[in-house]
C-alpha positions as CSV (number, residue, x, y, z in Angstrom):
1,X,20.9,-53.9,60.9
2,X,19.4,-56.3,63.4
3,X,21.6,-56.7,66.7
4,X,23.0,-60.3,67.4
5,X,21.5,-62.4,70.2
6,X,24.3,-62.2,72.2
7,X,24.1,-58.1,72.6
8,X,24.4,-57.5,76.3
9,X,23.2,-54.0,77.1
10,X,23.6,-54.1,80.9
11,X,27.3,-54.6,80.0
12,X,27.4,-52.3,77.4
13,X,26.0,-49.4,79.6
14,X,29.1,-49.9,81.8
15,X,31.2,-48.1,79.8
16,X,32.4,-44.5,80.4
17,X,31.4,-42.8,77.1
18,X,29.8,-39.4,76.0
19,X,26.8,-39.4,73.8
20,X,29.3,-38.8,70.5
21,X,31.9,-41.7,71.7
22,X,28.3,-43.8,72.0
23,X,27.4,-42.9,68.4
24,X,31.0,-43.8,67.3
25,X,30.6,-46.8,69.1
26,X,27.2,-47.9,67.3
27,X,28.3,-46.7,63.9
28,X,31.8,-48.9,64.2
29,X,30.0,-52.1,65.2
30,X,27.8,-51.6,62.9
31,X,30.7,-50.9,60.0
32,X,32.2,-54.1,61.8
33,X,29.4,-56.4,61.3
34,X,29.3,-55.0,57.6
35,X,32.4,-55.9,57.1
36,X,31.6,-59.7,57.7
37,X,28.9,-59.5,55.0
38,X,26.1,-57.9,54.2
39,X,23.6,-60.0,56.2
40,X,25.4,-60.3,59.5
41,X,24.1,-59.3,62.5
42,X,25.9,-56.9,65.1
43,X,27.6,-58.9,67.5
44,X,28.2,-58.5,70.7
45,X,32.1,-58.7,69.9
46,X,31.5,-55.8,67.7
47,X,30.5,-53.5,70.2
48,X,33.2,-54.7,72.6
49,X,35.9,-54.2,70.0
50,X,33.7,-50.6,68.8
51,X,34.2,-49.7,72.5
52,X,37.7,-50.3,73.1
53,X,38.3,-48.1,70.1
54,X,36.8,-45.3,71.6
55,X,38.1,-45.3,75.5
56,X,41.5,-46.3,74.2
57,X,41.6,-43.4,72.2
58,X,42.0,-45.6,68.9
59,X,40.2,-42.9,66.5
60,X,40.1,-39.8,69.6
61,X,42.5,-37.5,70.8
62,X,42.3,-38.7,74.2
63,X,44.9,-37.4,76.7
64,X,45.6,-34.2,75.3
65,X,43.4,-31.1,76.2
66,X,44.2,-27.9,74.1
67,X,44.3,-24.9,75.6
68,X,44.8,-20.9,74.9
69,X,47.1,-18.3,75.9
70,X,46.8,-14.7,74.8
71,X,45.5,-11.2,76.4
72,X,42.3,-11.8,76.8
73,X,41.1,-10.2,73.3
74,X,42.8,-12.7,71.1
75,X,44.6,-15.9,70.9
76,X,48.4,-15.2,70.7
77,X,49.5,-18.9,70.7
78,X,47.9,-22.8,71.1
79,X,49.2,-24.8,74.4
80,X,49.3,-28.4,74.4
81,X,48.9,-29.8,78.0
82,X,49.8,-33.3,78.3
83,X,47.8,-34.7,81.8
């Protein structure tokens, strides 16, 4: 899909994201623009939105981390830590 003239990659790169949350990022804009129609560029409004999704934890699990508890040979029992 070709990117809209408006992309801003110097803003984009400001984001805090992994190299997964960067893929989701790219493959939502791109689902966004598709959405539009079939010949629509991806906009820099796409990515924007595509971003917020991930660092707002839209589509993640963000602000949990899972843990374990057992004896050291086997997991006796999942732990949820809230941050």
């Amino acid at each position: 899909m070709p990117l809209g003239p408006d992309v801003d990659f110097d803003r984009l790169s400001e984001a805090e994201l992994s190299g997964g949350e960067i893929k989701n990022a790219v493959l939502n804009a791109a689902r966004r623009a598709l959405a539009r129609g079939e010949k629509e560029n991806v906009s820099m409004a796409d990515f924007e939105e595509a971003v917020r999704m991930e660092t707002g934890g839209k589509w993640t699990g963000k602000g949990l981390a899972i843990g374990f508890q057992g004896d050291g040979n086997r997991v006796s029992e999942t732990v949820v830590i809230k941050p």
